[in-house]
mmJSON file of the N, C-alpha and C atoms, coordinates in Angstrom:
{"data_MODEL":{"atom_site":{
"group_PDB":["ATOM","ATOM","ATOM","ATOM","ATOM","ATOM","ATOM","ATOM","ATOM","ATOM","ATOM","ATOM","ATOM","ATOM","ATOM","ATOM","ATOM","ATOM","ATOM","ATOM","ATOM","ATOM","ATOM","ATOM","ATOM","ATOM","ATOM","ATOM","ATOM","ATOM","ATOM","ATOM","ATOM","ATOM","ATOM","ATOM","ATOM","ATOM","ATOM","ATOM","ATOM","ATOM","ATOM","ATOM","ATOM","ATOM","ATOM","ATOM","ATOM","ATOM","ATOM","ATOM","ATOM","ATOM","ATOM","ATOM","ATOM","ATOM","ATOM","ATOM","ATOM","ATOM","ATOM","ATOM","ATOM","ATOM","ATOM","ATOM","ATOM","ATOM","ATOM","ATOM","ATOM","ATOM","ATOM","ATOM","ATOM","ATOM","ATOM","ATOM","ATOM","ATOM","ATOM","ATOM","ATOM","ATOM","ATOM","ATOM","ATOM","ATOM","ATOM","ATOM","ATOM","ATOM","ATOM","ATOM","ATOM","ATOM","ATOM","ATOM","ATOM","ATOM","ATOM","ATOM","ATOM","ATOM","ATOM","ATOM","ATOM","ATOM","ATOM","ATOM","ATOM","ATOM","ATOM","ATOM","ATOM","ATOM","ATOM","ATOM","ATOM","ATOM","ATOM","ATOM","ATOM","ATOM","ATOM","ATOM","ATOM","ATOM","ATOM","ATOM","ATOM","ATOM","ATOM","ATOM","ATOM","ATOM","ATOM","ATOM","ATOM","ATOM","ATOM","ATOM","ATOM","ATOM","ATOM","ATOM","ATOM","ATOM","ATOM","ATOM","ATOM","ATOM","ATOM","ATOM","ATOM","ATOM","ATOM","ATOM","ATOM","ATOM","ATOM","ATOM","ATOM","ATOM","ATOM","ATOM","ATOM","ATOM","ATOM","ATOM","ATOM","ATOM","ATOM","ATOM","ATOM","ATOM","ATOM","ATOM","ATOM","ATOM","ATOM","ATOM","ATOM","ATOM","ATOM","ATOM","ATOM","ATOM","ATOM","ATOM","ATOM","ATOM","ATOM"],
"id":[1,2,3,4,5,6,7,8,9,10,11,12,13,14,15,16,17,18,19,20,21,22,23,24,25,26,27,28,29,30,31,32,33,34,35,36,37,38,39,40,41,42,43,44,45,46,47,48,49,50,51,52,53,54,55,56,57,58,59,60,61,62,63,64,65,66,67,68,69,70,71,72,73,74,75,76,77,78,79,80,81,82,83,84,85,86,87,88,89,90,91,92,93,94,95,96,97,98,99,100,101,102,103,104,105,106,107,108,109,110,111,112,113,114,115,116,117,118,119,120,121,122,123,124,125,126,127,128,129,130,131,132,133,134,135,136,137,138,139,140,141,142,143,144,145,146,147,148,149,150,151,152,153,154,155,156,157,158,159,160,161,162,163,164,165,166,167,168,169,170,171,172,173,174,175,176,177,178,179,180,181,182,183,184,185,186,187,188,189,190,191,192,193,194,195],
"type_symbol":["N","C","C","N","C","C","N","C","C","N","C","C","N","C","C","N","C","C","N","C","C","N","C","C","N","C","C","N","C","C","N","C","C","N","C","C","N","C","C","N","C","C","N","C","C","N","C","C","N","C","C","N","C","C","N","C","C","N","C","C","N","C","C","N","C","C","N","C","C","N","C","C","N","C","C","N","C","C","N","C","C","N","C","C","N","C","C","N","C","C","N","C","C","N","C","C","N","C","C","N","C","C","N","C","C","N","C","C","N","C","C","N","C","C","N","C","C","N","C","C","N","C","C","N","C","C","N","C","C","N","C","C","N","C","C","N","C","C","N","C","C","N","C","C","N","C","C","N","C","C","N","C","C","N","C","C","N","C","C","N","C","C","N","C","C","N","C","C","N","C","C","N","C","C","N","C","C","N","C","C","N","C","C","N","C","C","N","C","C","N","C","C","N","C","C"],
"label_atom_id":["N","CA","C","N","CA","C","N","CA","C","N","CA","C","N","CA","C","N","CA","C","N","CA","C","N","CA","C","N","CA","C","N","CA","C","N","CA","C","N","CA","C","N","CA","C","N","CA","C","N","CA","C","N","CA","C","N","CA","C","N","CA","C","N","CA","C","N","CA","C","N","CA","C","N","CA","C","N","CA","C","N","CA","C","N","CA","C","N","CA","C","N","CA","C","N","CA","C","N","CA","C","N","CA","C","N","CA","C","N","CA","C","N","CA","C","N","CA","C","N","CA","C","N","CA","C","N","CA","C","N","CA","C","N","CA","C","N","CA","C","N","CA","C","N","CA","C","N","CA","C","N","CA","C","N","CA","C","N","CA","C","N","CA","C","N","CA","C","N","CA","C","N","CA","C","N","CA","C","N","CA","C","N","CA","C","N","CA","C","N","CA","C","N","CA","C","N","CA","C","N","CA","C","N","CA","C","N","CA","C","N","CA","C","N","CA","C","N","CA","C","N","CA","C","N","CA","C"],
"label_alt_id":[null,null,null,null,null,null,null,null,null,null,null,null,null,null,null,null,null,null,null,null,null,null,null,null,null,null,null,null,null,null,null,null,null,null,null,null,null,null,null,null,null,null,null,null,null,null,null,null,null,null,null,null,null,null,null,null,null,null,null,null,null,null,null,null,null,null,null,null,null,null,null,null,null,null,null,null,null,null,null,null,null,null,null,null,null,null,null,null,null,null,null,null,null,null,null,null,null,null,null,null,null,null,null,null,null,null,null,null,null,null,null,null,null,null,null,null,null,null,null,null,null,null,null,null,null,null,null,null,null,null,null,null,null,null,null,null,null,null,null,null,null,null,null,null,null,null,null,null,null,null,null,null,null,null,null,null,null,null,null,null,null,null,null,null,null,null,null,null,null,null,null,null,null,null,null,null,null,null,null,null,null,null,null,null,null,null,null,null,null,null,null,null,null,null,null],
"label_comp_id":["UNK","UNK","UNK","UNK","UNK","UNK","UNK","UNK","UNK","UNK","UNK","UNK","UNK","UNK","UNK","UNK","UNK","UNK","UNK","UNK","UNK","UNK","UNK","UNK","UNK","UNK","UNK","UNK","UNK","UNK","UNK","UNK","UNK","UNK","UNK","UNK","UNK","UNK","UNK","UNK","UNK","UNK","UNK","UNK","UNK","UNK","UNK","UNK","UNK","UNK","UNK","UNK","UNK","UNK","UNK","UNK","UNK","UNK","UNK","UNK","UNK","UNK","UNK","UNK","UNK","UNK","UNK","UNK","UNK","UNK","UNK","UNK","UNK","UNK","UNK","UNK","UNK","UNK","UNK","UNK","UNK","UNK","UNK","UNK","UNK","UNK","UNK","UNK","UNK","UNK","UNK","UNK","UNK","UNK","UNK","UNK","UNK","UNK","UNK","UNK","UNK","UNK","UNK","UNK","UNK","UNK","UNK","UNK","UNK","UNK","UNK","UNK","UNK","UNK","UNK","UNK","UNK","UNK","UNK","UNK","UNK","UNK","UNK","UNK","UNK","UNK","UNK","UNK","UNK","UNK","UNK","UNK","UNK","UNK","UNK","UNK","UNK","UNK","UNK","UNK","UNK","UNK","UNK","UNK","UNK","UNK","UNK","UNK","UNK","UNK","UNK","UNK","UNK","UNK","UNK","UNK","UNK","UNK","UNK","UNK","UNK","UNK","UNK","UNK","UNK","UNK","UNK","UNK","UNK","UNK","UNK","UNK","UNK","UNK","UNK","UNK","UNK","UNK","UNK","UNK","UNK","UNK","UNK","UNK","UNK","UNK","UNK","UNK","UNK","UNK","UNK","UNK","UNK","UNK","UNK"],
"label_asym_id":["A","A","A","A","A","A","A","A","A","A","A","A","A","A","A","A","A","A","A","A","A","A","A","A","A","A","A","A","A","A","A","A","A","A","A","A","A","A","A","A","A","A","A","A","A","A","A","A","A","A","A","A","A","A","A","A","A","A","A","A","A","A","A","A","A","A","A","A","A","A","A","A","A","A","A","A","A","A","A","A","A","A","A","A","A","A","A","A","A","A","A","A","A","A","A","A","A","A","A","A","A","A","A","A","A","A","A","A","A","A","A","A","A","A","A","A","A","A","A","A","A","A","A","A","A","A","A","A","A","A","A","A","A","A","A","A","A","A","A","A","A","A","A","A","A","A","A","A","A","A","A","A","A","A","A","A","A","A","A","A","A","A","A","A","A","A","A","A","A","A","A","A","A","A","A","A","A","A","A","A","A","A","A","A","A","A","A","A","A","A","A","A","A","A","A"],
"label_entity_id":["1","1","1","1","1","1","1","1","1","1","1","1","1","1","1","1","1","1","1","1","1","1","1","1","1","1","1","1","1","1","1","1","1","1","1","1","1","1","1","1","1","1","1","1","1","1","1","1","1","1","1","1","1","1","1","1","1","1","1","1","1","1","1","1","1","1","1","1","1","1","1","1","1","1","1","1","1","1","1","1","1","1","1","1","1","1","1","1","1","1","1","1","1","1","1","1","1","1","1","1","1","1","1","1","1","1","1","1","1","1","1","1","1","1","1","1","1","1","1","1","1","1","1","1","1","1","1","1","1","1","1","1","1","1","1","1","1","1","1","1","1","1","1","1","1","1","1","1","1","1","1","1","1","1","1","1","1","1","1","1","1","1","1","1","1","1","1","1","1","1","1","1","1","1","1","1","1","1","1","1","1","1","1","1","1","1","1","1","1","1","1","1","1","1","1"],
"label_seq_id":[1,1,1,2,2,2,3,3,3,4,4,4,5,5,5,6,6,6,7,7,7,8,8,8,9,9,9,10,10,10,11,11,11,12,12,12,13,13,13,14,14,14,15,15,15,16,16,16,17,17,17,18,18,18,19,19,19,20,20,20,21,21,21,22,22,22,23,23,23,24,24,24,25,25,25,26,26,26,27,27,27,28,28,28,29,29,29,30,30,30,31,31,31,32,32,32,33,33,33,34,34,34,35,35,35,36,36,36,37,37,37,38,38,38,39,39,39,40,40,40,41,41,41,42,42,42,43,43,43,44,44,44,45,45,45,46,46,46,47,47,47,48,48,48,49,49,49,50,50,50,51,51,51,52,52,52,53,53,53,54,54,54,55,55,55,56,56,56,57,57,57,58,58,58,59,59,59,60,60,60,61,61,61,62,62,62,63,63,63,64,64,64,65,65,65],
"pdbx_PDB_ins_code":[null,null,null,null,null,null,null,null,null,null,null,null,null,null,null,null,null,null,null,null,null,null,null,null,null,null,null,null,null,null,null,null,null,null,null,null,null,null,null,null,null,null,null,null,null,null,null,null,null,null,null,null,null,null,null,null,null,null,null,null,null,null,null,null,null,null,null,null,null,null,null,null,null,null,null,null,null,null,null,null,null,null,null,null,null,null,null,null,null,null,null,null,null,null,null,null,null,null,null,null,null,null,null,null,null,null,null,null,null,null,null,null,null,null,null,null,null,null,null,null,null,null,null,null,null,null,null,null,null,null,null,null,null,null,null,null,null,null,null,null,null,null,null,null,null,null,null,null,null,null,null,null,null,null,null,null,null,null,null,null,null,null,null,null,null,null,null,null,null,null,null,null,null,null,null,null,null,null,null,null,null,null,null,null,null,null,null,null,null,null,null,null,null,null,null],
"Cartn_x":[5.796,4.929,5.285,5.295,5.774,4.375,4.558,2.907,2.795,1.502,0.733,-0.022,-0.213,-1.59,-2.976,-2.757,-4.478,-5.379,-6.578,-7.388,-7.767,-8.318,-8.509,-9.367,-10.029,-10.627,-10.154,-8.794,-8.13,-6.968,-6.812,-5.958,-6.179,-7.798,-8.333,-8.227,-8.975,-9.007,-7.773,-6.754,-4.89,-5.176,-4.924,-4.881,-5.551,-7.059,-7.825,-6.893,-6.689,-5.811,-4.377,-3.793,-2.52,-3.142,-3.941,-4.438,-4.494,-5.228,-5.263,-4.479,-4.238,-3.439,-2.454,-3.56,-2.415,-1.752,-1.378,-1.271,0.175,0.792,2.592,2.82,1.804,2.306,2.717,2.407,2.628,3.439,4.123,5.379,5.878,5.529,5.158,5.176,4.665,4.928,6.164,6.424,7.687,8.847,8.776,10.262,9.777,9.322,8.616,8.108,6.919,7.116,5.551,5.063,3.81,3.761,2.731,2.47,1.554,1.115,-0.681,-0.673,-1.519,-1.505,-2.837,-2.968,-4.207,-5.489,-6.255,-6.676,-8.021,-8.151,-9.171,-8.158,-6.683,-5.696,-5.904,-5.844,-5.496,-6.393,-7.597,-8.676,-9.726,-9.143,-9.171,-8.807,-9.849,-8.911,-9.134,-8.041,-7.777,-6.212,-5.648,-4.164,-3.365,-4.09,-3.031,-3.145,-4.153,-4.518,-3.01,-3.155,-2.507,-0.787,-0.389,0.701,1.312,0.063,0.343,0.491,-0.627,0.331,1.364,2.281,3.823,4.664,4.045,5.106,5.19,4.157,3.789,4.951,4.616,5.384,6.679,7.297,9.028,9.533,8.37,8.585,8.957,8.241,8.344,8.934,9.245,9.583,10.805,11.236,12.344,13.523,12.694,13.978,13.691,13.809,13.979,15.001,14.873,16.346,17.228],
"Cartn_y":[4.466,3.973,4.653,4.047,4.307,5.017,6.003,5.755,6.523,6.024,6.11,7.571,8.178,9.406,8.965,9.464,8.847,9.997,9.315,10.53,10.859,12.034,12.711,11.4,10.629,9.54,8.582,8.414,7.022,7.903,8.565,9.03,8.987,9.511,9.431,8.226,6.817,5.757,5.107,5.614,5.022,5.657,6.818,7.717,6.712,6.663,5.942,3.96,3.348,2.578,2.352,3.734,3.559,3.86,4.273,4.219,2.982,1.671,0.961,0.236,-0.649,-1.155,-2.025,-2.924,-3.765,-3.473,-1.804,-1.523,-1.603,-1.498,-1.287,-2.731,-3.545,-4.871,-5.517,-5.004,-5.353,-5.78,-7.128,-6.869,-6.155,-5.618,-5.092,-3.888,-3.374,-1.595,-1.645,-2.779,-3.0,-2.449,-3.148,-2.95,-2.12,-1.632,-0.279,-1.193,-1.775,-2.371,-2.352,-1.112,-1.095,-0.045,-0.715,0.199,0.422,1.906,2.322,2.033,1.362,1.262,1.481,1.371,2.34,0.906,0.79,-0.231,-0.686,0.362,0.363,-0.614,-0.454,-0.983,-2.29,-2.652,-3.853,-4.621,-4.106,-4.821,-5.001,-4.714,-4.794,-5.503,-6.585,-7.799,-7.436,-7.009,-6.762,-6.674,-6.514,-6.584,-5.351,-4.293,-3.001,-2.827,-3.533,-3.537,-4.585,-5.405,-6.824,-5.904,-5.122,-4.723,-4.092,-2.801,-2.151,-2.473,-4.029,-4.516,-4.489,-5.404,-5.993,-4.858,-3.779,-2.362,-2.046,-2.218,-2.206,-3.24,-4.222,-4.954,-5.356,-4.6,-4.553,-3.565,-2.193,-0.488,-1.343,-1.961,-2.066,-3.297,-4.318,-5.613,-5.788,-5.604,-5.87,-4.139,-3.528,-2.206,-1.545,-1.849,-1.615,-1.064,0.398,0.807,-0.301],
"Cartn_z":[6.173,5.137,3.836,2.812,1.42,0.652,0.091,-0.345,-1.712,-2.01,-3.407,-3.063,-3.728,-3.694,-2.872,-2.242,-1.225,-0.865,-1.208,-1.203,0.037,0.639,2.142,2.759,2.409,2.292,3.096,2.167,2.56,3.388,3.423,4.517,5.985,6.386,7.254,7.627,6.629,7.598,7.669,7.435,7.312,9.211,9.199,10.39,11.519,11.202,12.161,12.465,11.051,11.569,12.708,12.458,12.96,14.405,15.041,16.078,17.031,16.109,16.857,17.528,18.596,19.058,18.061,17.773,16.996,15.452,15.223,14.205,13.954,15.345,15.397,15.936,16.055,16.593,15.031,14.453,12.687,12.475,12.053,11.372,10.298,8.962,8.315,8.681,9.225,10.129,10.971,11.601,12.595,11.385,10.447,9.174,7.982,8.571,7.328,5.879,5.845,4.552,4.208,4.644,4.233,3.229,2.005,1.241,0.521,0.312,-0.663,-2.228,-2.008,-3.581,-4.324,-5.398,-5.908,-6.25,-5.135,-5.081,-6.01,-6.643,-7.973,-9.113,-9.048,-10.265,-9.927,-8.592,-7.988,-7.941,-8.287,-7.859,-9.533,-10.511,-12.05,-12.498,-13.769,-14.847,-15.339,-16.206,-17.186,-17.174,-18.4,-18.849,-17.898,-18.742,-17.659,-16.473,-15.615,-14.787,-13.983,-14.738,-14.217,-14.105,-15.149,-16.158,-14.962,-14.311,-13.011,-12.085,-11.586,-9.939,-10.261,-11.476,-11.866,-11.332,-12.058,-11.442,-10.118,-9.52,-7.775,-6.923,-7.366,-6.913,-7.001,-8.713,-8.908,-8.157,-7.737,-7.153,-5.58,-4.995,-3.649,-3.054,-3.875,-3.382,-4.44,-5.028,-6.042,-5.486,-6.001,-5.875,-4.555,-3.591,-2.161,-1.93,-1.685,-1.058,-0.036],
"occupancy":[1.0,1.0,1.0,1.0,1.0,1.0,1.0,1.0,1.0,1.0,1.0,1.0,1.0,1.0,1.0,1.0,1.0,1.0,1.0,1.0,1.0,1.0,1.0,1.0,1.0,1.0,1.0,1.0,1.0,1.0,1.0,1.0,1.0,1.0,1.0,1.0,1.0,1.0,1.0,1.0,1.0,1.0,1.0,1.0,1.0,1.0,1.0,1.0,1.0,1.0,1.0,1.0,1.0,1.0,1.0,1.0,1.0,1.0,1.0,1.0,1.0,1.0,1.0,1.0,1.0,1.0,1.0,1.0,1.0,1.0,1.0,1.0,1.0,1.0,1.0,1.0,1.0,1.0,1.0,1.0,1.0,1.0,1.0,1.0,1.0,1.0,1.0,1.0,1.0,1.0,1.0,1.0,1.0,1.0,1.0,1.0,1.0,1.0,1.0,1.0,1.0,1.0,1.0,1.0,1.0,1.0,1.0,1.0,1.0,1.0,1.0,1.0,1.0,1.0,1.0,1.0,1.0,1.0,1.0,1.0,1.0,1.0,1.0,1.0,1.0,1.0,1.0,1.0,1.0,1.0,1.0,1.0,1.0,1.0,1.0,1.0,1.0,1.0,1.0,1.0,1.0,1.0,1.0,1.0,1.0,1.0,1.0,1.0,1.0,1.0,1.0,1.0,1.0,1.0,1.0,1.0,1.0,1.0,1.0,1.0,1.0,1.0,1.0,1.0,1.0,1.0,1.0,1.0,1.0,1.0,1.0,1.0,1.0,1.0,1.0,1.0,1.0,1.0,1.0,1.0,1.0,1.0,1.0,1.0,1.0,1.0,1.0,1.0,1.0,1.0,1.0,1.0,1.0,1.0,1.0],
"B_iso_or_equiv":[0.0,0.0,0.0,0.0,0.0,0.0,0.0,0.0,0.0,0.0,0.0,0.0,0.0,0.0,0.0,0.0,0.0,0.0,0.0,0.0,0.0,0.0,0.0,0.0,0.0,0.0,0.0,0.0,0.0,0.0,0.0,0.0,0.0,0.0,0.0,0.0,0.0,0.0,0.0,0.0,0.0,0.0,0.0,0.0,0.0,0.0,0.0,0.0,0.0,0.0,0.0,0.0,0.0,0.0,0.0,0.0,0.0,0.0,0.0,0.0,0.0,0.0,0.0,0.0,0.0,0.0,0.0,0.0,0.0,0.0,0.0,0.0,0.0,0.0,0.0,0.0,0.0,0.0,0.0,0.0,0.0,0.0,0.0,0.0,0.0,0.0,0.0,0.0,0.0,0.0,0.0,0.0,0.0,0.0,0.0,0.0,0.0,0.0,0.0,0.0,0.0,0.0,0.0,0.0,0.0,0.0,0.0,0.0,0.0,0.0,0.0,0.0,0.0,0.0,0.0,0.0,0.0,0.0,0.0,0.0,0.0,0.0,0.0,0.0,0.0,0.0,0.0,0.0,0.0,0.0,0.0,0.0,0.0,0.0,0.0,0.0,0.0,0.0,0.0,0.0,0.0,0.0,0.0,0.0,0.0,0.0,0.0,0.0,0.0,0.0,0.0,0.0,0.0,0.0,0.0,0.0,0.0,0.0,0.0,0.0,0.0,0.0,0.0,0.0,0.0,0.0,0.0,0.0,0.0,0.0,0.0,0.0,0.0,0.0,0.0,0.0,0.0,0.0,0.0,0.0,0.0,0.0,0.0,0.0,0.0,0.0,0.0,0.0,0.0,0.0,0.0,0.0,0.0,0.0,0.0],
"pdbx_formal_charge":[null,null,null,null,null,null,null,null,null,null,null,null,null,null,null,null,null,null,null,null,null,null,null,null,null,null,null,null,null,null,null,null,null,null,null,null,null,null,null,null,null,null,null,null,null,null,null,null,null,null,null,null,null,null,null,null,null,null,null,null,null,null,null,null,null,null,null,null,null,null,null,null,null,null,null,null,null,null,null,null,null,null,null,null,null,null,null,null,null,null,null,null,null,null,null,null,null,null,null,null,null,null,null,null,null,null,null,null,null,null,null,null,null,null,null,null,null,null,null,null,null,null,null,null,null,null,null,null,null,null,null,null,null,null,null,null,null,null,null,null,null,null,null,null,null,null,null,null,null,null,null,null,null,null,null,null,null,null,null,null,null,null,null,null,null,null,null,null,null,null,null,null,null,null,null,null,null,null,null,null,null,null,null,null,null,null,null,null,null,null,null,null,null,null,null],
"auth_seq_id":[1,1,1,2,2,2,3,3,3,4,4,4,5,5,5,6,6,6,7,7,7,8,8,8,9,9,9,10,10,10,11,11,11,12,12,12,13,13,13,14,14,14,15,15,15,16,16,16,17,17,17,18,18,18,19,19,19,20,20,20,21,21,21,22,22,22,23,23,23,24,24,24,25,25,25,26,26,26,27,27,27,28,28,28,29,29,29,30,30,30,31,31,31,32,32,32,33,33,33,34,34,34,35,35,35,36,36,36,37,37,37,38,38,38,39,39,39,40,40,40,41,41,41,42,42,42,43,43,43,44,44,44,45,45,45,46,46,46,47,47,47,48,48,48,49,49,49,50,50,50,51,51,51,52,52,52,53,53,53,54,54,54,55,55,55,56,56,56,57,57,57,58,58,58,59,59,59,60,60,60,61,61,61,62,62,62,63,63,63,64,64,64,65,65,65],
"auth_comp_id":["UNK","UNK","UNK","UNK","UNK","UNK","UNK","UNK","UNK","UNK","UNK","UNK","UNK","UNK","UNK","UNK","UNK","UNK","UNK","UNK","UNK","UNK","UNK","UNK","UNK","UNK","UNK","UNK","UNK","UNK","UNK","UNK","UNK","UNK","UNK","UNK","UNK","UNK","UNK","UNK","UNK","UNK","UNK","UNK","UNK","UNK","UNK","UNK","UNK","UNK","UNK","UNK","UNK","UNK","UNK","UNK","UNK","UNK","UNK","UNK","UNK","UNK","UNK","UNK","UNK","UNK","UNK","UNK","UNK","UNK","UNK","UNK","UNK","UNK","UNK","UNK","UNK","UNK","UNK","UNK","UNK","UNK","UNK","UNK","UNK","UNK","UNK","UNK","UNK","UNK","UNK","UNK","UNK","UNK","UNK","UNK","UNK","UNK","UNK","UNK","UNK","UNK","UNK","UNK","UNK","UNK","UNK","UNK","UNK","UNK","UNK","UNK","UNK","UNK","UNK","UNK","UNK","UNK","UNK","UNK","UNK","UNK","UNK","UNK","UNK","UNK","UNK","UNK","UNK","UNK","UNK","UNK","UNK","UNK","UNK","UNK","UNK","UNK","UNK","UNK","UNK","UNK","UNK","UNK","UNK","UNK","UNK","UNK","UNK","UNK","UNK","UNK","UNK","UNK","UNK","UNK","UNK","UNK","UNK","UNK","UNK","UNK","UNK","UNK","UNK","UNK","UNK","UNK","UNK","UNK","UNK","UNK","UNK","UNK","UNK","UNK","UNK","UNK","UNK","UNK","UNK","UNK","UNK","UNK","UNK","UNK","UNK","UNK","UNK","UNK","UNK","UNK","UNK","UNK","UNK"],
"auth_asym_id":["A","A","A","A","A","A","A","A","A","A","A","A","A","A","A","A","A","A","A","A","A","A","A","A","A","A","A","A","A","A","A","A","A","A","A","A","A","A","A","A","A","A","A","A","A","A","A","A","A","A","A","A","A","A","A","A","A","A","A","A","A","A","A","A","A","A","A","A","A","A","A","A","A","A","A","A","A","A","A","A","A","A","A","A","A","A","A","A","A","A","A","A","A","A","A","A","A","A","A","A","A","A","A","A","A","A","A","A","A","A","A","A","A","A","A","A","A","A","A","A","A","A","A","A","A","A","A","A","A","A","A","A","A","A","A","A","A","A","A","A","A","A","A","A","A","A","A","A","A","A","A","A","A","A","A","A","A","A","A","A","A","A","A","A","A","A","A","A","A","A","A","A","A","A","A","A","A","A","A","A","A","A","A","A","A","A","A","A","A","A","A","A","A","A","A"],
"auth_atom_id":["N","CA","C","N","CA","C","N","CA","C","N","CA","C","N","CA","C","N","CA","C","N","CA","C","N","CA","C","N","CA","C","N","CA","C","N","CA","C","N","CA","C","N","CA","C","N","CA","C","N","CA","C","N","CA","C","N","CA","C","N","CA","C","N","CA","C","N","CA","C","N","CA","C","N","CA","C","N","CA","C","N","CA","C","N","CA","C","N","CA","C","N","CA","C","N","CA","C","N","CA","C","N","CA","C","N","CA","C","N","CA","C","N","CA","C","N","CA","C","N","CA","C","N","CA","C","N","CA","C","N","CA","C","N","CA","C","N","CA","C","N","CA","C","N","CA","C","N","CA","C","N","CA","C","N","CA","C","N","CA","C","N","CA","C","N","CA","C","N","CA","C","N","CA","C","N","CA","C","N","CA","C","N","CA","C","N","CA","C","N","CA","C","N","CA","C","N","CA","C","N","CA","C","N","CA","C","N","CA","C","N","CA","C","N","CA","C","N","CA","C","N","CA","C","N","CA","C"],
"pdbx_PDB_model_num":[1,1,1,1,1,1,1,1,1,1,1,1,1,1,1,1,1,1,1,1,1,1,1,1,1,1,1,1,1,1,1,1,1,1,1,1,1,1,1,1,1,1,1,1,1,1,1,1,1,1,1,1,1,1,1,1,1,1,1,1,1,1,1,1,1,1,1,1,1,1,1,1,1,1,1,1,1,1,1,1,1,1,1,1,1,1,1,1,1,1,1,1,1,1,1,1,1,1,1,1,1,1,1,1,1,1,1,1,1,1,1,1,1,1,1,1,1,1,1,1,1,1,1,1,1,1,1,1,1,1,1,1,1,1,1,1,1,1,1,1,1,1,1,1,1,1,1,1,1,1,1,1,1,1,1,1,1,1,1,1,1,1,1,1,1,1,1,1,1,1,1,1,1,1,1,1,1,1,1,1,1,1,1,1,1,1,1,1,1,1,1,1,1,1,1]
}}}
């Protein structure tokens, strides 16, 4: 998993996810392509808001090792 700063918070319930069964049935977890993102940005209208998914999504889906 690629990740963003997560607070003890969201770490925990990442933790409690990967637990469950169908967490590695993932495709997405199968090819490593999961990733944290700062979901206060993501979840904001407004411009910089919008400005920052763009970067999210050139960081993880465009420049892919």
């Amino acid at each position: 998993m690629r990740s963003h700063k997560l607070t003890d918070d969201d770490q925990k319930f990442l933790e409690e996810l990967k637990q469950k069964p169908l967490w590695k049935n993932l495709r997405a977890v199968q090819q490593n392509h999961v990733y944290s993102i700062d979901y206060l940005t993501w979840r904001a209208g407004n411009l910089l808001a919008a400005d920052a998914v763009i970067d999210d999504l050139f960081k993880y889906l465009v420049n892919t090792p």
